[in-house]
C-alpha positions, 0 to 999 in steps of 0.5 A: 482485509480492510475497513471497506472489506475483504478483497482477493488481492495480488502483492506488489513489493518494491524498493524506494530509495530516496537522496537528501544532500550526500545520505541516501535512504532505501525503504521497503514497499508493499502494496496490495491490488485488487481487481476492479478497485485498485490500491486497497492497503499500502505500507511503507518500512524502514530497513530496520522492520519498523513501519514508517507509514501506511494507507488502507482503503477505509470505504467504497462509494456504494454504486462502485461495484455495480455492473 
């Protein structure tokens, strides 16, 4: 669900590991595709749980869908 509608999505999950200098940080990634429309919701967690950022599809141009 999102602010521009529900939408039958598959779940992609991945790892992204970032370097700063001799630290290495590997955060988790979620995203969710929907056919037709692409990227619909990502979010981005810490490896402690907590969420550190997010994007979400707010609106649809309202001729995108047409055949």
């Amino acid at each position: 669900r999102t602010p521009a509608g529900n939408f039958k999505c598959f779940k992609i999950s991945s790892d992204k590991i970032t370097y700063g200098g001799i630290s290495k940080n590997k955060t988790k990634i979620f995203e969710w595709y929907a056919i037709n429309v692409g990227l619909v919701r990502m979010e981005e967690y810490h490896p402690n749980g907590k969420l550190i950022s997010y994007k979400i599809l707010e609106s649809l141009a309202e001729d995108f869908l047409l055949p």
